[in-house]
N, C-alpha and C positions, 0 to 999 in steps of 0.2 A: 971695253965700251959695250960688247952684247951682255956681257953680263950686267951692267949699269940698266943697261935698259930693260932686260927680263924683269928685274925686280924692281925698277919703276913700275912698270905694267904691273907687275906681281901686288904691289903698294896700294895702285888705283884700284886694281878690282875687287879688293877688302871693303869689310862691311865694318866699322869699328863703332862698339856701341858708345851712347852718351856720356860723357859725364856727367854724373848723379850727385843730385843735390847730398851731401854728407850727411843732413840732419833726415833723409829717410831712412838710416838704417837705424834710426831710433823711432822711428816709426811702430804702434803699436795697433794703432786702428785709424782709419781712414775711411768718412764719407763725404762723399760731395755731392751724394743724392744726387747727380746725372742719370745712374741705373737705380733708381728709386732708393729705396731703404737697402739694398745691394752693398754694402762698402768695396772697396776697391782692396783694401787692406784689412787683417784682421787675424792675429794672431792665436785668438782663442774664437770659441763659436762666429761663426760669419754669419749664423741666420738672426734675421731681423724679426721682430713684431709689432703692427702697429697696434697700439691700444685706443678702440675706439667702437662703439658699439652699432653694428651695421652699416658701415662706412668705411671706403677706404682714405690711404692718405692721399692727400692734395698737395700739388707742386706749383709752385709757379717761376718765373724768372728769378733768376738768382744773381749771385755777385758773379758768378762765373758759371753758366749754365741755368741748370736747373738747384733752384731753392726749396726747403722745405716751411710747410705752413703751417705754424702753429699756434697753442694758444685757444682749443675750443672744447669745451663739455671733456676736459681729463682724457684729452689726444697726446698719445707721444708715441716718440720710436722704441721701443727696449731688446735691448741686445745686452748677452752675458757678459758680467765683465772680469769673469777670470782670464787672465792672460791677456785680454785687452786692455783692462787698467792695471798700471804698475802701483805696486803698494807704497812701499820707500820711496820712489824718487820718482816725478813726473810733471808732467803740463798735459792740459785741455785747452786747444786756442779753435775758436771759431770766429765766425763774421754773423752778425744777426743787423736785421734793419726793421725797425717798427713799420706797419704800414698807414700810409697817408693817411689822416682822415677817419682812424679808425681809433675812438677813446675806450679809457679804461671802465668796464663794466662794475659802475658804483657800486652796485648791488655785491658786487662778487667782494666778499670778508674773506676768501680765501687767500694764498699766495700761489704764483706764476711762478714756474721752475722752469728754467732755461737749460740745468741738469741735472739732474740728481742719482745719487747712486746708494743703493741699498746694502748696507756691508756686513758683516758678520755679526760684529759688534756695535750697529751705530749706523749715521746717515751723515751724508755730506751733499749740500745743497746749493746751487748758487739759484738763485731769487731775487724776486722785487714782491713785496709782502704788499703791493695797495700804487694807485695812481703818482702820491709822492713824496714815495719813499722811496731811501735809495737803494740800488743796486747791490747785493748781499751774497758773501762766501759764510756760508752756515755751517758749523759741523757740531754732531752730537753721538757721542762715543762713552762705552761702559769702559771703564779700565776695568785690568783683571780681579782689584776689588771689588768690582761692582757696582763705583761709583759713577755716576753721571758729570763728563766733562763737557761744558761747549764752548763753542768758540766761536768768531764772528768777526771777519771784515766786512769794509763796505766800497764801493768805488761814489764819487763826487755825483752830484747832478751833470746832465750832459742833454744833449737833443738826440731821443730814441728815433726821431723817424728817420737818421740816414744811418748810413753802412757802419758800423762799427767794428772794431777786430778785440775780441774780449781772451782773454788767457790767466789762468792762473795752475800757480806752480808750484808746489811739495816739495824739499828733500827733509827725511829728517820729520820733524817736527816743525817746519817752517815753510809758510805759508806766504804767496807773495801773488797780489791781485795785479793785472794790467790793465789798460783801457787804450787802444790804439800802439801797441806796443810801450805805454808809459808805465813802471810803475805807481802805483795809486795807492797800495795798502799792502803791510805785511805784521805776521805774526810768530813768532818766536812758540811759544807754546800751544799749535795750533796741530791738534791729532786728528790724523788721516785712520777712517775705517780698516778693519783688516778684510782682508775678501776670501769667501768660499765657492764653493762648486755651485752656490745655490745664490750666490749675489746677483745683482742686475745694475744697470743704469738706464737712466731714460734722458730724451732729447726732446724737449719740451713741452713737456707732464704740467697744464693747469689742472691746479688743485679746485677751480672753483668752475662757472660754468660762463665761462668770456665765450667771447666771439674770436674767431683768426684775425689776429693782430702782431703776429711775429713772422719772417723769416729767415731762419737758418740757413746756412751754407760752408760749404767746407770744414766742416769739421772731423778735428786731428787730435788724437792723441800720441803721446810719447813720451818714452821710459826714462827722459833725462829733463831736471828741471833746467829749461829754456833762460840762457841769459837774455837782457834788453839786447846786447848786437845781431841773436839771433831771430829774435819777434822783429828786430826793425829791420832786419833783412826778407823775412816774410811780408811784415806790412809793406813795405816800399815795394817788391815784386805784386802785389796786388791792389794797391793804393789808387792807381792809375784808373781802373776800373769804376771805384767807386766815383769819379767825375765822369762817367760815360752816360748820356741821357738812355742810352738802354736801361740800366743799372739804376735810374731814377723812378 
């Protein structure tokens, strides 16, 4: 019986850590812009830079803390993406929400990049080219003849100004778009840049000279293309949120 009880006590005064969601140890970069341009996560370079010409960045409320605000005169985050983005096999899933009130800047002939990444050989881009038009996975890549391949999904019409959960996802040569943990679009011959020491990505890079009309929030990368039960497992753990009049 003392012994039963030693190691009862013994039991309770243990500190035993959490169980950990399993899809973070495919985790390859992580920001939730809480610590700014900071990531939480980050297997290759951790340091951030805003691009923006004597201004810093701007935060506001987000889906889960603090958001990022983008979307003005060719603003965005860029961090390296050696070792943060996986070549072969991956997903990029975030949360972006249009804001109220705030329209597409006619004038602006350019396109809005919600990511883009600058690769060795070629650029891979998700976009909305103009007021409306839709929603765009762009990729443009030299094969090793030196030939020029593109490629191109798209996601459906949808209402930008509330919370949506965007991902898409590489293995292979296959390309596969979601909207709310749905798939929307996929591509069979659909080539992913290869990446050097000297690539980059950016986290929402306009190309033309809009006003702040986007924000970003939790965005995650990781090494393994995300099936629908894992994005609906993500979405539904954060889904809740977007009905909270904070979060409006």
């Amino acid at each position: 019986m003392r012994t039963s009880i030693t190691v009862a006590f013994f039991l309770i005064g243990m500190s035993f850590p959490a169980i950990a969601d399993p899809l973070d140890k495919a985790v390859t970069f992580r920001l939730s812009f809480d610590k700014g341009l900071e990531p939480e996560v980050a297997l290759g370079d951790s340091i951030g830079k805003f691009l923006g010409k004597d201004v810093e960045p701007r935060f506001t409320k987000g889906l889960k803390g603090q958001g990022f605000l983008t979307g003005k005169e060719n603003q965005a985050a860029q961090f390296a993406a050696k070792d943060n983005v996986p070549e072969e096999e991956g997903s990029v899933v975030f949360w972006m929400k249009g804001l109220p009130g705030v329209t597409w800047n006619k004038a602006d002939k350019l396109h809005y990049s919600f990511f883009y990444l600058n690769g060795r050989n070629g650029n891979l881009i998700f976009y909305k080219y103009f007021e409306h038009s839709n929603t765009c996975l762009f990729s443009e890549v030299h094969t090793p003849e030196n030939q020029r391949q593109v490629s191109m999904i798209s996601l459906p019409r949808y209402t930008e100004d509330e919370w949506h959960f965007y991902t898409f996802t590489w293995k292979g040569e296959k390309m596969s778009l979601f909207l709310d943990a749905e798939l929307e679009s996929a591509k069979e011959d659909f080539l992913f840049p290869s990446i050097s020491d000297k690539s980059m990505f950016f986290i929402g890079q306009c190309m033309g000279a809009g006003e702040e009309n986007r924000v970003v929030d939790e965005f995650t990368i990781y090494n393994q293309a995300l099936s629908e039960q894992d994005l609906a497992a993500i979405y539904k753990a954060c889904r809740s949120l977007t009905e909270s009049p904070q979060t409006k």
